[in-house]
C-alpha positions as CSV (number, residue, x, y, z in Angstrom):
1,X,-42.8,10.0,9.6
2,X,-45.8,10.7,11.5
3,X,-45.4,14.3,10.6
4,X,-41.7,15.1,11.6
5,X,-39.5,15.4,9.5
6,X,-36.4,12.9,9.2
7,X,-33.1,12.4,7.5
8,X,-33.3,8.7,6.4
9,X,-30.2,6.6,6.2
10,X,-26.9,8.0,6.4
11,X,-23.8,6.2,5.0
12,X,-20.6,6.5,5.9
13,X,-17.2,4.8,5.2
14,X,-13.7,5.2,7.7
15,X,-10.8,3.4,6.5
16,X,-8.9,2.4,9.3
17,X,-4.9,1.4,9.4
18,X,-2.9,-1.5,11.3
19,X,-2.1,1.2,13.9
20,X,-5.8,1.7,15.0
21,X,-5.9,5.5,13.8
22,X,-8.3,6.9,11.1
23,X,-6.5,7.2,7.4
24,X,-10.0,8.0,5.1
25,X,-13.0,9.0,6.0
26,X,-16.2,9.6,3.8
27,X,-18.9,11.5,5.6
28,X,-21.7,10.6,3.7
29,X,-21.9,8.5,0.4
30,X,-23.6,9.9,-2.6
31,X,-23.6,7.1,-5.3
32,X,-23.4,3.6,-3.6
33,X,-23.0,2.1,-6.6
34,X,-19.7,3.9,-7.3
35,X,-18.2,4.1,-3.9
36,X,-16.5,0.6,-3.7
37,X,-14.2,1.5,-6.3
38,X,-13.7,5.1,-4.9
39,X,-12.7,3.4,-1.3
40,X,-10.2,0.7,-2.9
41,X,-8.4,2.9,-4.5
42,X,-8.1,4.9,-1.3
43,X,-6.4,1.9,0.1
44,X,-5.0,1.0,-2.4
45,X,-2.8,4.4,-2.2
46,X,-2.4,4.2,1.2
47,X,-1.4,1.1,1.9
């Protein structure tokens, strides 16, 4: 972008319980397509 260089769009998922605190957290998401199922089986097992 006008010469510098730039990191684009970042996604991120955090799963967050009833208490407030953080239970999963996924830094960056590779395949969007996949990652729905990949986060509801997260809460799935945690909750």
């Amino acid at each position: 972008m006008y010469g510098k260089a730039v990191e684009g769009t970042i996604r991120s998922t955090v799963v967050i319980g009833p208490d407030g605190m953080v239970k999963k957290h996924w830094p960056k998401v590779k395949n969007a397509a996949s990652h729905p199922k990949e986060v509801l089986d997260a809460v799935m097992s945690i909750f």
